[in-house]
C-alpha positions in Angstrom: 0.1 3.5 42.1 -1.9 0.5 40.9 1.0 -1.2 40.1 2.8 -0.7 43.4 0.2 -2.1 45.4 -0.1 -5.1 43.1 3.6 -5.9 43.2 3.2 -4.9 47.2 -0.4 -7.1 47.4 2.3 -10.1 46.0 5.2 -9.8 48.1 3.0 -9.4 51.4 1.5 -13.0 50.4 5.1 -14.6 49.7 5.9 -13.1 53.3 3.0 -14.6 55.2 3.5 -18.2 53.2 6.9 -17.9 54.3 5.9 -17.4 57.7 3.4 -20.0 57.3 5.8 -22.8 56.7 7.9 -21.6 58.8 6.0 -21.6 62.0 4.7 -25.0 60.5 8.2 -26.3 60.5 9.1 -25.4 63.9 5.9 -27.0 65.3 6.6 -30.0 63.9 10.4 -30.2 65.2 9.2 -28.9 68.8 6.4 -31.9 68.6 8.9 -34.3 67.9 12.0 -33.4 69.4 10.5 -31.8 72.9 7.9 -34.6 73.6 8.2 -36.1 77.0 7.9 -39.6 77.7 5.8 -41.1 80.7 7.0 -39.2 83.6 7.6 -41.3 86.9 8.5 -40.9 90.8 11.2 -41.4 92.7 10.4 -44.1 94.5 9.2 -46.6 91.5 12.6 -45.4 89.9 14.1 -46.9 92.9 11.7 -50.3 92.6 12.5 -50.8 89.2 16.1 -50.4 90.0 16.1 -53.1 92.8 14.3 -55.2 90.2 16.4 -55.3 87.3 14.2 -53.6 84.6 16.2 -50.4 83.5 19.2 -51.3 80.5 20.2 -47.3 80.2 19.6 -44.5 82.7 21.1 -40.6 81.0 21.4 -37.9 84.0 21.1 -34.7 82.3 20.7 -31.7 85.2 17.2 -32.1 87.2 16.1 -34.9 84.7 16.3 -38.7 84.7 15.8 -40.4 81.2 15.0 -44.3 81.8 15.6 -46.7 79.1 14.2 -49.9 79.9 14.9 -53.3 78.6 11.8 -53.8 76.7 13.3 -50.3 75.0 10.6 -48.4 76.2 11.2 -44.7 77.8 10.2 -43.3 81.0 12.0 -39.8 82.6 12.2 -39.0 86.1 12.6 -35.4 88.2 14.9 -35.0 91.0 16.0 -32.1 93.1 18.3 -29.8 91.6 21.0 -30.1 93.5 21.2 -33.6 95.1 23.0 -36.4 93.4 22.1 -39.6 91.6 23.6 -42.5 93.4 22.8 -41.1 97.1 19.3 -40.0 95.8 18.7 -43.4 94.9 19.8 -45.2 98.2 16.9 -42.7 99.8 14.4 -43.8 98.0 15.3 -47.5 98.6 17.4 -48.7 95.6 20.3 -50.8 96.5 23.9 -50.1 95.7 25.2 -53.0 94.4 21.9 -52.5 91.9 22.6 -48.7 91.2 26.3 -49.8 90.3 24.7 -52.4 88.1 23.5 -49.8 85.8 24.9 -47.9 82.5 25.0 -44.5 83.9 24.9 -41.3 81.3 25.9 -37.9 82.7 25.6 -35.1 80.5 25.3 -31.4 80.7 22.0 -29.9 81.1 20.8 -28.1 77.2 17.8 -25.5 77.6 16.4 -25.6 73.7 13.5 -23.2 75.2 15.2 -20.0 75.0 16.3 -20.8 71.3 13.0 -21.5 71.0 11.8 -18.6 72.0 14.1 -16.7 70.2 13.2 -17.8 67.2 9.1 -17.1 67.4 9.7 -13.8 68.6 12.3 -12.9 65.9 10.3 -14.7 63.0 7.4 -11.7 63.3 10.2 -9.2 63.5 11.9 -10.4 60.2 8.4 -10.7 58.3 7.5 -7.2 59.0 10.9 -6.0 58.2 10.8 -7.8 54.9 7.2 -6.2 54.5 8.7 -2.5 55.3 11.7 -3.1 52.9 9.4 -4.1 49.7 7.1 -1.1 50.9 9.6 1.5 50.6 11.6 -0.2 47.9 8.0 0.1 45.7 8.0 3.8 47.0 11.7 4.4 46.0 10.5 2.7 42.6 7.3 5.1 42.1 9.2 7.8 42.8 12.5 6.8 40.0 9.4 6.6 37.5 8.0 9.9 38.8 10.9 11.3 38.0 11.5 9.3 34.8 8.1 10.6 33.8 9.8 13.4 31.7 12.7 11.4 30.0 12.4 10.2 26.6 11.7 7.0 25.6 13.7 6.5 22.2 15.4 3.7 21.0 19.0 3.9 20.7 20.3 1.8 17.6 23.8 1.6 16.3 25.9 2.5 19.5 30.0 1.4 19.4 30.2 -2.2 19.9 26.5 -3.1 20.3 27.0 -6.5 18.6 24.0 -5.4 16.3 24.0 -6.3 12.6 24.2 -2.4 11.2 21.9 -1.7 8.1 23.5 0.2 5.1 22.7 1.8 1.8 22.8 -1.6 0.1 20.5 -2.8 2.3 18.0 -0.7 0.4 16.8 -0.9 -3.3 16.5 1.7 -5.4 15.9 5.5 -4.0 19.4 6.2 -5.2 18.9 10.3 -5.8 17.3 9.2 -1.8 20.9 8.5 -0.9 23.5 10.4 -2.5 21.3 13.2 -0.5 22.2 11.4 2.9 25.1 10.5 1.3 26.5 13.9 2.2 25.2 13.9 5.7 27.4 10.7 6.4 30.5 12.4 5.4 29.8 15.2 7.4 29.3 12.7 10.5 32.3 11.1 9.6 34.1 13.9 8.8 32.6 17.4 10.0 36.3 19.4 10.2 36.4 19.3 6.2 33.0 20.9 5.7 33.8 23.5 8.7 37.1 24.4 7.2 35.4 25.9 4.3 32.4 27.4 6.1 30.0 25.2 5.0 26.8 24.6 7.8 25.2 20.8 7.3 21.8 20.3 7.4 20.1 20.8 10.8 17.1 18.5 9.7 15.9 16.1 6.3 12.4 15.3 6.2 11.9 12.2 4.3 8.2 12.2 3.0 6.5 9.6 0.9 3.9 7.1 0.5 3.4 4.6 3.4 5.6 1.5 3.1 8.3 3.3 1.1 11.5 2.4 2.8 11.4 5.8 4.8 12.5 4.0 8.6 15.0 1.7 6.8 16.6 4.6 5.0 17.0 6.5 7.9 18.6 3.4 10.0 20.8 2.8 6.7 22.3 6.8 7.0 22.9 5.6 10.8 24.6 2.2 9.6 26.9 3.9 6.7 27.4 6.6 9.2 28.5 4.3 12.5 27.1 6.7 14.7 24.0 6.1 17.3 20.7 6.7 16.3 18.2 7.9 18.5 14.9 6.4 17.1 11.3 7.7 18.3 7.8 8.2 17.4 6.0 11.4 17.2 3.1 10.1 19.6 5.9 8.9 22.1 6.4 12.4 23.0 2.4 13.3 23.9 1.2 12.3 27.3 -1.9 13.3 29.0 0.3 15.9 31.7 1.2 19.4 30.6 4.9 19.6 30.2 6.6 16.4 29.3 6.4 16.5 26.0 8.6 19.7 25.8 10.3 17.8 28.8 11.1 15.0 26.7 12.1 16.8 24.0 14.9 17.8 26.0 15.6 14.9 27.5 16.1 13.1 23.8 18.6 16.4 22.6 20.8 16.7 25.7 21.2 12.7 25.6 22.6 13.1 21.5 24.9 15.7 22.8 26.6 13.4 25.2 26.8 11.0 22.1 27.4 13.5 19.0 27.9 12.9 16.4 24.9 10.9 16.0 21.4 11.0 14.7 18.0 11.7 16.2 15.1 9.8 14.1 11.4 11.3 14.4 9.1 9.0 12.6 5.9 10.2 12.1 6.3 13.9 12.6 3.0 15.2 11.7 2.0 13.4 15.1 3.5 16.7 16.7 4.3 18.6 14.0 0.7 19.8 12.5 0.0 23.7 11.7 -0.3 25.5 15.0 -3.3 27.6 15.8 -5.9 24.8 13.4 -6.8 22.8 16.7 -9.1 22.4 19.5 -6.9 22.8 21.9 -5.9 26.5 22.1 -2.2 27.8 22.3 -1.5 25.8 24.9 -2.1 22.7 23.9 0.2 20.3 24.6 0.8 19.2 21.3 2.1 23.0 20.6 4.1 23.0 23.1 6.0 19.9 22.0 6.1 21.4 18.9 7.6 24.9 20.0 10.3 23.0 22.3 11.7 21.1 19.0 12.1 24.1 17.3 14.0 25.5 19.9 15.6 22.7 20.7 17.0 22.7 16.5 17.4 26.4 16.6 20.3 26.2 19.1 22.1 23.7 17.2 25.8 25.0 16.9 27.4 25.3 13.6 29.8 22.5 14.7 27.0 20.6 16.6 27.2 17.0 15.0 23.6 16.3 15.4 21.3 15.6 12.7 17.4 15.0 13.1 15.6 12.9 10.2 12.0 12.8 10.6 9.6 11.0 8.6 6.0 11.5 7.2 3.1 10.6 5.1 1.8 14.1 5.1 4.1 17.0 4.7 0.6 18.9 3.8 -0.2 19.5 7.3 3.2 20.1 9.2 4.0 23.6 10.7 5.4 25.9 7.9 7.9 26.8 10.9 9.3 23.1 10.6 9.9 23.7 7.1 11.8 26.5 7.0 15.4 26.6 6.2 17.5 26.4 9.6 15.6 23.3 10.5 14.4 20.9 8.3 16.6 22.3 5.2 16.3 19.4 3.0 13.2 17.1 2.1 13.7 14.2 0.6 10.1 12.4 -1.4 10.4 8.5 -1.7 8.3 7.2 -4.5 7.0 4.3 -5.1 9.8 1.5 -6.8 9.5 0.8 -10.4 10.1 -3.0 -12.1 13.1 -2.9 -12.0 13.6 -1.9 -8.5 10.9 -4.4 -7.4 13.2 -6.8 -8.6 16.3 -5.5 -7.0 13.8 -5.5 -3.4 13.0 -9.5 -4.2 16.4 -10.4 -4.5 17.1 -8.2 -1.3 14.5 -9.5 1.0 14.8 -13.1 -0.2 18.3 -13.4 0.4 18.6 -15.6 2.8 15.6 -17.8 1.6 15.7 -21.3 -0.1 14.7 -20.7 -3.5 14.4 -23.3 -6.1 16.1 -22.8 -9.4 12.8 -21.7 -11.6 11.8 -18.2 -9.5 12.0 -15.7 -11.7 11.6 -12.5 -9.9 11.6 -10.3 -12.9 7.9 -11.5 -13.9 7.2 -11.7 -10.0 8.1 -7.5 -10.4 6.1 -7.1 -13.6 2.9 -8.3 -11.9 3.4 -6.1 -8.7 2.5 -2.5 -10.0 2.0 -0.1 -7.6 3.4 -2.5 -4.7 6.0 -0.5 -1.6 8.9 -2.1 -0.4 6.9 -3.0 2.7 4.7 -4.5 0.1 7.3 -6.9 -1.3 8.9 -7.9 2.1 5.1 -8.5 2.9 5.0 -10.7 -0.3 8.5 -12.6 -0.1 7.7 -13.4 3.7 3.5 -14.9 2.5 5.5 -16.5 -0.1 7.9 -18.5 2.4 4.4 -19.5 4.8 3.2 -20.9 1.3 6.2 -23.0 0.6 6.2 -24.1 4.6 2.2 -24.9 4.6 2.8 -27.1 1.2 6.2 -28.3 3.7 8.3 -28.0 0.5 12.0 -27.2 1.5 12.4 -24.9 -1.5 10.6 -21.8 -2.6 8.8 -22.0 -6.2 7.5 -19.1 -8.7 3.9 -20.2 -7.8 4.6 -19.6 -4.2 5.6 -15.6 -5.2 2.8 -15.8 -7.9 0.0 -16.8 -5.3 1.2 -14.6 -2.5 0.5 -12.0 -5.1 -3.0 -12.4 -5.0 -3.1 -12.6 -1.2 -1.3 -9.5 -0.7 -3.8 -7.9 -3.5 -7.1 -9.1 -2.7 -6.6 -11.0 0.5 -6.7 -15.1 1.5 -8.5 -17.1 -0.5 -11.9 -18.0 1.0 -12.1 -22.0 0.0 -15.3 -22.6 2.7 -17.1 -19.9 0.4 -19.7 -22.0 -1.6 -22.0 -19.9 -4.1 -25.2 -20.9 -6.0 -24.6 -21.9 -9.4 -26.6 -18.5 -10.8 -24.4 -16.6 -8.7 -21.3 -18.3 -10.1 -22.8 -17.6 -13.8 -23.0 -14.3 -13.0 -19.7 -13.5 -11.4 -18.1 -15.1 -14.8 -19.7 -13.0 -16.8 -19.1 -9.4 -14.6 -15.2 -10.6 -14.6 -15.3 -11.3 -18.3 -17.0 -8.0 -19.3 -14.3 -6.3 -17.6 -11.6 -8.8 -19.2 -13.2 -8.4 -23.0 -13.5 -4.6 -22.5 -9.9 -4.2 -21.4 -8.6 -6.5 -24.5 -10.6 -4.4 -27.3 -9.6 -1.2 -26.5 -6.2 0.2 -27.1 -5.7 2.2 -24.4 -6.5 -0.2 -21.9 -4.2 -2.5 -19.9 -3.5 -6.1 -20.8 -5.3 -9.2 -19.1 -2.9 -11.0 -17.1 -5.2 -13.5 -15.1 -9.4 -13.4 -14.6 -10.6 -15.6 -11.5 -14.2 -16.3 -10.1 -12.7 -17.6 -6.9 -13.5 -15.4 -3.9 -10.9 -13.9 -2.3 -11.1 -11.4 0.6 -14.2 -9.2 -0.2 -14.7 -9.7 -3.8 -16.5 -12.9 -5.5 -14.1 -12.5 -8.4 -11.0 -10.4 -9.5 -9.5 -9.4 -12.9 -5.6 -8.3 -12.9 -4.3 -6.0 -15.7 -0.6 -5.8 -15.9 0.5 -2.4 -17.7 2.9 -2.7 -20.4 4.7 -0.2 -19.6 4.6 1.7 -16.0 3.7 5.4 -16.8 3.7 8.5 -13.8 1.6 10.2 -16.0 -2.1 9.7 -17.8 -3.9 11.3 -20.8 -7.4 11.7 -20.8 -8.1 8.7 -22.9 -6.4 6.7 -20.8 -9.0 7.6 -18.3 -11.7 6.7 -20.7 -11.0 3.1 -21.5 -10.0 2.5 -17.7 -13.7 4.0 -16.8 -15.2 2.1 -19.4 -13.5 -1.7 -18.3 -14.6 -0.7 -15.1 -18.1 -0.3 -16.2 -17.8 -3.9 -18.8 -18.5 -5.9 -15.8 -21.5 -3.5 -15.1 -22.6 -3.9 -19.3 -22.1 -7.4 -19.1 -24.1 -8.2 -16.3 -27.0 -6.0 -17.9 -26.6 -7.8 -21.6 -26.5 -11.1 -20.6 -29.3 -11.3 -17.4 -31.2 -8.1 -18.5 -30.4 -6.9 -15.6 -28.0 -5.7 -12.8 -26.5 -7.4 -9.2 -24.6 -5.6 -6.4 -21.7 -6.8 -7.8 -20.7 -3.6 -9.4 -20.5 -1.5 -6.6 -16.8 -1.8 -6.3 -16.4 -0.7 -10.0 -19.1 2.3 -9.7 -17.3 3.3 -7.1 -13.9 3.9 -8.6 -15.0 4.8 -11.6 -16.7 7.7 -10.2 -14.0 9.0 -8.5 -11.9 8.5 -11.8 -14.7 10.8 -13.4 -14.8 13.6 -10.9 -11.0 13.8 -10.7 -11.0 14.8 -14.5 -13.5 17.3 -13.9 -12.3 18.8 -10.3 -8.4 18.3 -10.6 -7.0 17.8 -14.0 -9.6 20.2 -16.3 -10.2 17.2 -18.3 -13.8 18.5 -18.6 -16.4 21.2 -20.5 -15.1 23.3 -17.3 -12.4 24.0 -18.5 -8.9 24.0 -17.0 -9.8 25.3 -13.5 -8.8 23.6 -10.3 -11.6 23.2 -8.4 -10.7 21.1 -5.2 -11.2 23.5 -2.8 -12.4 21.1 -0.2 -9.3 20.9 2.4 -9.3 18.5 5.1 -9.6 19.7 9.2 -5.9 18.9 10.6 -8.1 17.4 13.8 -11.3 16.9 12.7 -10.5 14.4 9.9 -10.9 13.8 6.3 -15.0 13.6 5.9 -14.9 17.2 7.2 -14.4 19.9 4.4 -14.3 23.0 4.4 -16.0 25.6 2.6 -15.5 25.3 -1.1 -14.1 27.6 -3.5 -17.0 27.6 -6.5 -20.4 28.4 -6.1 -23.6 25.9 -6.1 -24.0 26.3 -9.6 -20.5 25.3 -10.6 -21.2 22.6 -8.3 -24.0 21.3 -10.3 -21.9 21.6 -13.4 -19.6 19.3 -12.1 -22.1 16.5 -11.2 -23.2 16.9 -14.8 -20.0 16.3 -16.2 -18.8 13.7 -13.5 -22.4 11.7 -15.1 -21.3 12.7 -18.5 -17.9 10.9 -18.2 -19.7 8.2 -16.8 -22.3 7.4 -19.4 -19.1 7.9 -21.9 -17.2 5.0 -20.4 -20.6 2.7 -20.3 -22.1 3.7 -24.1 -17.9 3.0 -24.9 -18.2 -0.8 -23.0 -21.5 -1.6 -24.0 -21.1 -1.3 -27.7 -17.6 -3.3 -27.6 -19.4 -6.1 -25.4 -22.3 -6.4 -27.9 -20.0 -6.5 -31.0 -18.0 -9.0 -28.9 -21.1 -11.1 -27.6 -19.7 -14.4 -28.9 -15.9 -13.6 -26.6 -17.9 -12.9 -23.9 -20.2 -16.0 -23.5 -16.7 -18.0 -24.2 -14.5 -16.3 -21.6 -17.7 -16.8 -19.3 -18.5 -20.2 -19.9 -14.6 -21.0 -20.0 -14.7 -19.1 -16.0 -17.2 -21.1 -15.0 -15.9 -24.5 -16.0 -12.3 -24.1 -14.5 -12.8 -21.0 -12.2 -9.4 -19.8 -13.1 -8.3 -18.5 -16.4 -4.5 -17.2 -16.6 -3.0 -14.7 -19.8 -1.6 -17.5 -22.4 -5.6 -19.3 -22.2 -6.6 -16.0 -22.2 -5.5 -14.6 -25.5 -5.7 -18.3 -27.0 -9.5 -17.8 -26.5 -9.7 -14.0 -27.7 -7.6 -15.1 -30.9 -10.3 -18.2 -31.7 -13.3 -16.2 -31.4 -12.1 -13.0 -33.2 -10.6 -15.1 -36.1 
């Protein structure tokens, strides 16, 4: 309604401009054309006549226009009916004088009517113009009323839409990901093989995974290989604040794939809709449920030779409706992990196909220093890496480009305004090198790739550890040494000053959590192997709201002592290496602090001279 009368509030003031100039216009042209010259009688017509002063004289019905010889203008009345020439000679002029003159006779034009015609129709065709818009916004609110209901997805991939299709090589790695949907696009290409022997294709595939993993591109790739239309929507699309058109869109969005089957309907993030029923706030009838309810309907009518298949994405299968899961709707779920090097390196050649790259990028080191990175991740990283390249304005993009953008993408910009004290500075190189002399002595512990004391994002200083080898699984000693080179910039801090900053909070932090997930999760601990994280999450409430747990006070307190005990483990293990390795530390800190930067080849040349 607010935007009707906006659009209506803006039309009405075109109108009255309009009408504006208009009646503007016409005032003018009346002013100029309908002025009357100096009007005169008879009789002086007559005397001017007998004396020679008039050059033009134009008859035009009752009035006399007079052009004089000095070209001035003069106009005259006479009676309607009586003539010229004899009206004249009345009045006194003389004949021969009259025939003298250039005599005009024209037909008598009334412009007043016209006129007239035109100011009263003006008004008439403003406020028709003014009802037209008024009922065309009505006509207009009432197409969206009834619009209210339809569904609002995206449809990608239809026959001749002159868009560039996406396909399985479009997307690197997840290859057990796609001979899965491999078999979906040969049932949408051809469905009359798989019904011949009886077979029933999958209603729904739920594609769950870590954020960032490639689960939108995938789907639009099945779509691609397929050549089908793909009905692409999110989960909160669906909710509005009325009751019913949710459910209403819901069948809005599966009667429109009918009319295009076979095709593909894409929910992306499910759980928006798709939580346990019955956990909320909002009763059964909330309209979330309801939504909900009308999908599964909607998938439990599916024919066995309806070519429809719904993909649905999301980042937490944990909390959907067991009734989504079931076989008969969502019969196959697909988990995308996270890429490993080599696949990294397959994604950097993908998503930097079409940049200008110079000849000495090697993206197989860019892969090994991206652990843990998503595909979003390293299209995230190629695309910093191109702003690099065009900020330096080089026409090519270099391995330091990818190398820097690294760091960005990891820790954040680099904050080049940031100035520190020197004590601070001193400080910060010895925290980063306890954690890089901890990390080099133990053997369990990742290898250095680059320390840094320039501030970046949040953090004053940053050490990156490159695993040798990328592992889905950890002992507990593994845990150990990675508490205890959190804790060496903690130990070093405390040898070196005596005392401690707020440095290590960031370090505390995570190593903490490290400690408690060997005690509650993985029975790493004097517990035992019990499971104890009972603490579920409220589906609507959030994560910081647990539950009631599933041990008792005193196991609780158990577990705070062990969580400390791991704790103290990892310090006593960093503080004793940092002591026998005093003399690494103050050159690795000293080193810091005179270049700022120190990258893995410096590094070990420096470990190797102090531990010879």
């Amino acid at each position: 309604m607010k935007k009707i009368t906006k659009t209506l509030s803006k039309n009405v003031g075109v109108f009255l401009l309009f009408f504006l100039v208009i009646v503007t216009l016409f005032g003018i042209i009346a002013s100029d054309s309908f002025q009357k010259p100096e009007e005169i009688s008879l009789r002086l017509l007559a005397e001017q006549i007998n004396e020679e002063k008039i050059k033009h004289i134009t008859v035009r019905g009752t009035e006399i226009e007079i052009l004089y010889k000095d070209e001035s203008k003069a106009v005259a009345k006479k009676e309607e009916r009586a003539e010229f020439v004899p009206s004249m000679k009345d009045w006194g002029a003389e004949e021969s004088k009259i025939h003298l003159l250039d005599v005009d006779y024209q037909r008598e034009q009334d412009w007043s009517p016209l006129l007239t015609l035109l100011i009263i129709s003006l008004p008439i065709i403003f406020i028709f113009f003014i009802f037209r818009s008024v009922f065309k916004q009505a006509k207009g609110g009432a197409m969206q009323a009834l619009d209210f209901s339809k569904a609002k997805a995206r449809l990608v991939g239809d026959k001749d839409d002159g868009k560039e299709k996406i396909s399985f090589d479009d997307v690197a790695g997840l290859e057990e990901s796609k001979e899965e949907l491999k078999e979906i696009v040969e049932f949408l290409k051809d469905p009359k093989r798989f019904l011949k022997l009886g077979a029933r294709i999958p209603k729904g595939v739920l594609l769950t995974g870590a954020p960032g993993t490639g689960k939108t591109l995938l789907a639009r790739a099945t779509a691609g290989e397929a050549s089908v239309p793909f009905f692409e929507i999110s989960g909160s699309e669906f909710i509005e604040l009325f009751v019913g058109v949710g459910s209403g869109r819901v069948r809005d969005l599966f009667n429109n794939a009918k009319s295009k089957q076979p095709c593909i309907i894409y929910i992306d993030e499910l759980d928006a809709i798709g939580r346990a029923r019955g956990a909320g706030l909002g009763g059964g009838h909330d309209e979330r449920e309801q939504t909900l309810n009308q999908i599964l309907s909607e998938m439990d009518g599916f024919q066995q030779d309806t070519q429809i298949v719904v993909l649905a994405s999301t980042n937490r299968p944990d909390v959907l409706d067991s009734a989504l899961l079931r076989p008969g709707r969502f019969d196959r779920k697909i988990v995308l992990d996270l890429p490993d090097k080599k696949t990294r390196e397959k994604m950097l050649k993908i998503h930097s196909k079409k940049m200008p790259l110079s000849s000495g990028v090697d993206f197989k080191e860019v892969a090994e220093r991206t652990p843990g990175f998503s595909g979003a991740d390293i299209s995230n990283l190629t695309n910093e890496a191109a702003i690099f390249a065009a900020r330096k304005r080089k026409s090519k993009i270099s391995q330091s480009d990818f190398l820097e953008s690294i760091e960005k993408v990891l820790l954040g910009p680099e904050r080049k305004n940031y100035t520190i004290s020197k004590k601070e500075k001193e400080i910060t190189a010895y925290h980063e090198a306890g954690h890089a002399v901890v990390s080099s002595f133990l053997p369990e512990a990742e290898p250095v790739r680059k320390i840094s004391i320039v501030s970046r994002g949040q953090v004053g200083g940053y050490t990156i550890k490159i695993p040798s080898e990328e592992s889905r699984t950890k002992r507990k000693s593994e845990f150990i040494s990675e508490m205890a080179v959190l804790m060496g910039g903690y130990c070093a801090e405390k040898l070196a000053f005596k005392e401690i900053s707020t440095g290590a909070v960031n370090d505390l932090e995570r190593a903490s959590k490290y400690a408690r997930k060997l005690v509650k999760e993985f029975g790493m601990s004097a517990l035992g192997p019990v499971h104890y994280g009972g603490e579920k999450e409220h589906i609507f409430l959030g994560r910081d709201m647990p539950s009631e747990k599933n041990y008792s006070e005193e196991t609780a307190s158990k577990i705070d002592k062990e969580v400390s005990s791991f704790i103290r483990e990892a310090e006593k293990k960093a503080d004793l290496l940092l002591k026998k390795q005093k003399k690494s530390l103050d050159t690795v800190a000293k080193h810091l602090m005179e270049n700022e930067t120190i990258e893995r080849k410096e590094y070990e040349k420096l470990i190797k001279k102090e531990t010879k």
